[in-house]
N, C-alpha and C positions, 0 to 999 in steps of 0.2 A: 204865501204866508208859511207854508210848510219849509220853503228852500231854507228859512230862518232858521229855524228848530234842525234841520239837518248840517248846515252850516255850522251851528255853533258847536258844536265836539269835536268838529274833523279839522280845522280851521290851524287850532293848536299843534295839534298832531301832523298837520303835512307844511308847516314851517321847520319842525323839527325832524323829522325824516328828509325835506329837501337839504335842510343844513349839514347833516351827518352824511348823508350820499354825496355832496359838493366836499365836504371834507375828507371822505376816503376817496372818491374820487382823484381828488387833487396830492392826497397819500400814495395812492399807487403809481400815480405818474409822474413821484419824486420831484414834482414841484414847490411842495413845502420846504424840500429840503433846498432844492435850488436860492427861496427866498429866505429860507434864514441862514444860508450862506453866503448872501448877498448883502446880509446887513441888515434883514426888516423884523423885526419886535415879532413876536406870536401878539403881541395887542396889535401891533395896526396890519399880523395878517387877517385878525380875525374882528376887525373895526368893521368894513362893509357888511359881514351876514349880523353884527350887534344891530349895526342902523335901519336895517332892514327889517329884522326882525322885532326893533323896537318900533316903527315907523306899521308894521303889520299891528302888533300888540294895541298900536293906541286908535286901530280905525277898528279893530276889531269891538275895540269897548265901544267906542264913539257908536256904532251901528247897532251892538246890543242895547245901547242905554236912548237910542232914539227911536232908530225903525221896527225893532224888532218889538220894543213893547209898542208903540202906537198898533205893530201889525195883531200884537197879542190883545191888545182893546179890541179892535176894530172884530177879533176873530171869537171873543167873546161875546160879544155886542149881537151878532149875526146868530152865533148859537143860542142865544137868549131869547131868539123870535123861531126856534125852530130851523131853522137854513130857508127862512121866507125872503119874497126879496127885500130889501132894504130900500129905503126911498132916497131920492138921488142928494147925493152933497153931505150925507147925514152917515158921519164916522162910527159913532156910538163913542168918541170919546169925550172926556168928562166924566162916566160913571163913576160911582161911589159904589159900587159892587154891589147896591140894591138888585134883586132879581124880581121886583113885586111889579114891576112894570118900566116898559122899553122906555129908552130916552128920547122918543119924538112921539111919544102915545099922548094923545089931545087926550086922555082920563087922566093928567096931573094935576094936582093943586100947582098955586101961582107959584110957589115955594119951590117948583121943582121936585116936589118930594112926591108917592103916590096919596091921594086921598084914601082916607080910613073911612071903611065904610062899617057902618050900625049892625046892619042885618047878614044874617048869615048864607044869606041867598045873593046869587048875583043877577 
């Protein structure tokens, strides 16, 4: 769950450091020049690092907007019992960010919600 949260800053950052080092790279070794005196666009020298780096961009969202928040439930859910263990099969997702009681505590009302108790003692 942490690889998530370290992953998403650097992610951006070494598509675009590897893009710049492949492109001066390919500058000092007058290969660029070779292919645009061959005839080839600066757009279709520089089409394969767009598709890639667009092709990077949309799995990078794709995995924030799936895995990384279920990972971010599951790692709230877990912190919400203490770091107790959790019982087997049981994600913690669905919460409603209620903190008054876990979502597989048998002291719920039918409603899924916690019961409200009278007395001030428990």
């Amino acid at each position: 769950m942490a690889a998530a949260s370290a992953r998403h800053p650097v992610l951006p950052f070494a598509v675009l450091l590897g893009s710049l080092l492949t492109l001066s790279t390919l500058a000092q070794n007058s290969e660029i020049t070779i292919l645009k005196a061959s005839g080839m666009s600066a757009h279709r020298i520089l089409a394969p690092l767009m598709i890639a780096a667009s092709l990077l961009a949309v799995g990078h969202m794709a995995v924030n907007e799936f895995w990384t928040a279920d990972a971010t439930r599951k790692l709230t859910a877990w912190k919400d019992v203490d770091y107790a263990s959790m019982p087997d099969g049981d994600t913690g997702a669905g919460r409603s960010g209620s903190r008054t009681a876990a979502p597989w505590s048998k002291h719920q009302a039918p409603g899924g919600s916690a019961p409200q108790s009278s007395s001030a003692t428990c």
